[in-house]
C-alpha positions as CSV (number, residue, x, y, z in Angstrom):
1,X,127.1,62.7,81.9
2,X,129.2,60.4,83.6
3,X,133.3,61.6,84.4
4,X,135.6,59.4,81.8
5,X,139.2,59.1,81.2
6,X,139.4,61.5,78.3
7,X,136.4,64.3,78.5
8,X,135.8,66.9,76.3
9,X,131.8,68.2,76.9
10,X,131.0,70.5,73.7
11,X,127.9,72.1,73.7
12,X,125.6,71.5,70.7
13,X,124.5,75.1,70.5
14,X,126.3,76.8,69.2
15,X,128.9,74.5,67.5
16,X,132.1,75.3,68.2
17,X,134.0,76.5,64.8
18,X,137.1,75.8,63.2
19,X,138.7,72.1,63.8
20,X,139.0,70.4,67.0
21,X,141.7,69.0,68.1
22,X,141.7,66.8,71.9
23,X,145.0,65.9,72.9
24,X,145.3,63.5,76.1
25,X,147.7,64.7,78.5
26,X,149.2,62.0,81.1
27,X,146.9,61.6,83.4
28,X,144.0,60.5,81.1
29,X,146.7,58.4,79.0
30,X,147.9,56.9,81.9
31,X,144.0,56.1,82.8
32,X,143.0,55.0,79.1
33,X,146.1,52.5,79.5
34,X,144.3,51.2,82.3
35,X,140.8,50.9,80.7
36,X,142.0,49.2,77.5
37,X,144.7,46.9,79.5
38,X,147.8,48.7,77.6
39,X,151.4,49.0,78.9
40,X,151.3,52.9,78.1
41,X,149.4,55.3,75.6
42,X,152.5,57.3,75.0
43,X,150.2,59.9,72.7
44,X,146.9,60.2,71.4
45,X,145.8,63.0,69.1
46,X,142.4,63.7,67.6
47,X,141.2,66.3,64.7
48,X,137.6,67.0,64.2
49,X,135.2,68.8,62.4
50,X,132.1,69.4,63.9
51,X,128.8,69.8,61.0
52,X,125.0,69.9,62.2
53,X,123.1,67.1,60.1
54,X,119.8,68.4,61.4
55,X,119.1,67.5,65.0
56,X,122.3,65.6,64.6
57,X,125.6,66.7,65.1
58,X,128.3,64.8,62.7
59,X,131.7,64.5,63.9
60,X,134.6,63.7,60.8
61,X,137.9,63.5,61.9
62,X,141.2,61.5,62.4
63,X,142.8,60.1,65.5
64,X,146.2,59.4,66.0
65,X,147.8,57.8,68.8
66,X,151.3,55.8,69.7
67,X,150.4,52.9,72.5
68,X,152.5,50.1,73.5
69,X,151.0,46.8,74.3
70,X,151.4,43.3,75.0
71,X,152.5,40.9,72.2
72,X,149.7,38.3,71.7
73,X,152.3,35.5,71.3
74,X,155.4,36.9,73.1
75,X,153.7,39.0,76.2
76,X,156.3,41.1,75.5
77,X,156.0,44.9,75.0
78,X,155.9,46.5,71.9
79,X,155.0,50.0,70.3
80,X,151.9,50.2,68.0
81,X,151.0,53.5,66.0
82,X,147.2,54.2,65.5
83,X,146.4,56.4,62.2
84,X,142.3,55.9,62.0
85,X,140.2,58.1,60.3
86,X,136.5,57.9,62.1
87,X,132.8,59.4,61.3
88,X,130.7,59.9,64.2
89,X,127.0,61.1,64.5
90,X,125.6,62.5,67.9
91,X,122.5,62.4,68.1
92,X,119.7,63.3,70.7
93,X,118.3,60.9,72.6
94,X,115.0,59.0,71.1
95,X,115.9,60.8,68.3
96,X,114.5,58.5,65.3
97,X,117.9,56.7,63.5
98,X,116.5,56.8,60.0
99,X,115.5,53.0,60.3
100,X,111.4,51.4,59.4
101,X,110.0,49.6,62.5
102,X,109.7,46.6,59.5
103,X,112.0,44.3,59.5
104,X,113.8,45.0,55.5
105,X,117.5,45.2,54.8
106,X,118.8,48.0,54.9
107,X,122.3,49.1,53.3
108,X,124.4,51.1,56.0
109,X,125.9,54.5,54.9
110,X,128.3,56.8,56.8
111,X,126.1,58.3,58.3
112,X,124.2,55.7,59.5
113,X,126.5,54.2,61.1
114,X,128.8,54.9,65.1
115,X,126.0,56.6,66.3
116,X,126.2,58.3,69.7
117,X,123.4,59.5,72.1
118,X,123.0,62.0,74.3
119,X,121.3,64.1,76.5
120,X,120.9,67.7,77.5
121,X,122.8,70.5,75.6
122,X,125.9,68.6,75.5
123,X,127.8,65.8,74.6
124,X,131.0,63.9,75.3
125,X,133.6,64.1,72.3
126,X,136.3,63.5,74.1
127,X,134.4,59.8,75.3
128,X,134.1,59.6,71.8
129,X,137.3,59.6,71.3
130,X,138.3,57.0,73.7
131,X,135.9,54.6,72.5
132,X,137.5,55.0,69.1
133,X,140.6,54.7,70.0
134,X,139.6,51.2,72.0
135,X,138.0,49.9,68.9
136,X,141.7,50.7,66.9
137,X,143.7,48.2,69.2
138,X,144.3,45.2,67.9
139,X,143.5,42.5,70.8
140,X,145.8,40.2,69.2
141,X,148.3,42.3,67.9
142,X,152.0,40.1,67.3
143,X,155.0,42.0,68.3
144,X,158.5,41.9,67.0
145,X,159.6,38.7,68.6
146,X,156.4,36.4,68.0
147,X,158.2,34.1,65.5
148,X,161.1,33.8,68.1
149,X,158.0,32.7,71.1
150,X,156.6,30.4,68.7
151,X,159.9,28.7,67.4
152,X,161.0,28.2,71.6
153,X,157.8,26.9,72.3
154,X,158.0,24.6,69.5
155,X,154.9,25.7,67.5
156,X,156.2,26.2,63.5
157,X,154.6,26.3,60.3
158,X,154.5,22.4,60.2
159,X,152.2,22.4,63.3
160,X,149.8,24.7,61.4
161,X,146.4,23.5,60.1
162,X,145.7,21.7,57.0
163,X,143.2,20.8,54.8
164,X,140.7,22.7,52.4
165,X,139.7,25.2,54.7
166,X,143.2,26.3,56.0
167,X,144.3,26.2,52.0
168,X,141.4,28.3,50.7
169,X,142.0,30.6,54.0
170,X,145.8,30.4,53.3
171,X,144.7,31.2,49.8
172,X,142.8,34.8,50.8
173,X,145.6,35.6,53.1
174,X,148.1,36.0,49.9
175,X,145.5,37.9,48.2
């Protein structure tokens, strides 16, 4: 198991009890910030509960987190609060993921799917975590001032696209 920003080994025998909770402190915020090209992760906050699912181990829980990024219009920083619930399955490695060798389609359930391999007698939760919290940031999140960046750089609702698509995509977007 390799060293990450945020880790949290639990051993799969015997399961820990009661709920979980990983809280970063500032070093590994400081060093998530890096890894997901954030201004800061000013908190981040999990609560799990572990279940065995078999040879699996499922992992329900929710992650909370306050970051402050980059405005995808603006550049300009802004705060962001993260509230995600996630459903996590650790599994062994090779261990056989409940899917034929024939090609069919298949309908996904919850626990089929963010599933998370490992080896030994542990695995990382607290890389878990991380990645979860990575997959939460929106890339192209607008900040407070976007309108503002758009209006000086002369960019309005006039310049934006026209035609069927943009009215049938304009159309969803009020839905």
């Amino acid at each position: 198991m390799s060293a990450t920003e945020l880790s949290r080994p639990i051993k799969v025998r015997p399961l820990p009890g009661d709920t979980l909770v990983i809280e970063a402190d500032e070093a590994e915020r400081t060093a998530l910030a890096a890894r997901f090209a954030l201004t800061q992760v000013e908190s981040l906050r999990a609560k799990i509960e572990l279940e065995e699912k078999g040879k699996a181990i499922r992992a329900t829980g929710h992650l909370d987190a306050l970051i402050v990024q980059a405005c995808a219009v603006s550049a300009e920083d802004f705060s962001v609060s993260i509230s995600e619930p996630f459903v996590l399955k650790f599994m062994p490695v090779g261990m056989d993921a409940n899917i034929d060798q024939e090609e069919e389609e298949i309908e996904l359930e919850a626990d089929d799917c963010d599933e998370i391999e490992y080896e030994g007698d542990t695995f990382d939760l607290g890389e878990a975590i991380a990645q979860t919290l990575g997959l939460a940031i929106d890339p192209y999140a607008e900040g407070p001032n976007a309108d503002a960046a758009r209006n000086a750089a002369g960019i309005s609702e006039d310049d934006a696209p026209s035609g069927p698509l943009a009215e049938a995509l304009a159309k969803l977007k009020k839905d």
